[in-house]
C-alpha positions as CSV (number, residue, x, y, z in Angstrom):
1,X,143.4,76.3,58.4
2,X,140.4,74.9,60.2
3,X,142.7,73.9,62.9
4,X,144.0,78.0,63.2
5,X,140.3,78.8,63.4
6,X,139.1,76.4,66.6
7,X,142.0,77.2,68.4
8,X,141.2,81.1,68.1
9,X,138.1,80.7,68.8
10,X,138.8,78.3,71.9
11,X,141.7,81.0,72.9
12,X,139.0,83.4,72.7
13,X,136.6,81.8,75.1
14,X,138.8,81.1,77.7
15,X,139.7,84.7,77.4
16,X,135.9,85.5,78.6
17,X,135.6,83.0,81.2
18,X,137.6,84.3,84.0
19,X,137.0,85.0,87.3
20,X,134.3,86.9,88.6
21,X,135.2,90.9,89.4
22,X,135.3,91.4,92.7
23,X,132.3,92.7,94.7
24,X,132.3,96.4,95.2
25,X,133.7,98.0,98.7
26,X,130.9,99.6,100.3
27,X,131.3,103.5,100.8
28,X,130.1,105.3,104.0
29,X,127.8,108.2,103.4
30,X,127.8,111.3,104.8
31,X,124.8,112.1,106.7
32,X,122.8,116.1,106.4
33,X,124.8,118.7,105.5
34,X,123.8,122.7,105.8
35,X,124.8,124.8,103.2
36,X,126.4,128.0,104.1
37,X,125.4,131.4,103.0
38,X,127.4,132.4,100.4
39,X,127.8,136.2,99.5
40,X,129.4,137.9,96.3
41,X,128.1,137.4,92.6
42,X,128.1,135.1,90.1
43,X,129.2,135.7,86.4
44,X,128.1,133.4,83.5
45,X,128.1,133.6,80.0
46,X,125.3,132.1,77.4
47,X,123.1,133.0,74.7
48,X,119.8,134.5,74.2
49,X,117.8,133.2,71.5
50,X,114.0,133.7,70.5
51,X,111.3,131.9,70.9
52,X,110.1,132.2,66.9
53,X,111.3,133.6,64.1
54,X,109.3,135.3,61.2
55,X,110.0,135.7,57.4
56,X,108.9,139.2,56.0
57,X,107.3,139.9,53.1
58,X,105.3,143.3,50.9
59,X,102.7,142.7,48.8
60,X,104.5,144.7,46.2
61,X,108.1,145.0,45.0
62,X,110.1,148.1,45.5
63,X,112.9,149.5,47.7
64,X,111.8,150.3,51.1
65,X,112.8,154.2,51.8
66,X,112.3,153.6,56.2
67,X,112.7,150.4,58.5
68,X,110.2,151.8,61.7
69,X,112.4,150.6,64.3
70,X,115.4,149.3,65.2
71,X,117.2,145.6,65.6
72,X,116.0,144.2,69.0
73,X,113.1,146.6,69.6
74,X,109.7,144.4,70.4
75,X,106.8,145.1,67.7
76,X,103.2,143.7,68.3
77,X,101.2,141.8,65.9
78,X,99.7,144.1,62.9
79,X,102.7,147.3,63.9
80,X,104.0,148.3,60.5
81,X,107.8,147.8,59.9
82,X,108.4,149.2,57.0
């Protein structure tokens, strides 16, 4: 059993001690390129997310009879909502 063991382990070495890789082949660059004026439009999708978000709250329980504006509107700080 000992024997199976040093010989995988010796296989496995010699596995790792190959030849070096070859160096890499050197790639010509391009020199300065303009970029041409391109007309037309682009179209993209994504999302749009805010910046914070706020948990409401009344000082009182109830049913609220009005919601003073509407989803997406901007309120300033101290505007009543409800």
């Amino acid at each position: 059993m000992r024997t199976v063991v040093i010989i995988m382990a010796l296989a496995a070495l010699a596995g790792c001690a190959g030849a070096a890789p070859p160096a890499p082949t050197p790639v010509a660059q391009a020199g300065p390129t303009a970029l041409a004026a391109v007309g037309g439009s682009l179209k993209a999708e994504g999302r749009v997310l805010p910046a914070q978000r706020a948990s409401l709250s009344v000082p009182v329980g109830g049913v609220g009879s009005e919601v003073l504006g509407a989803e997406g509107d901007s309120v300033q700080a101290g505007q009543p909502l409800l």
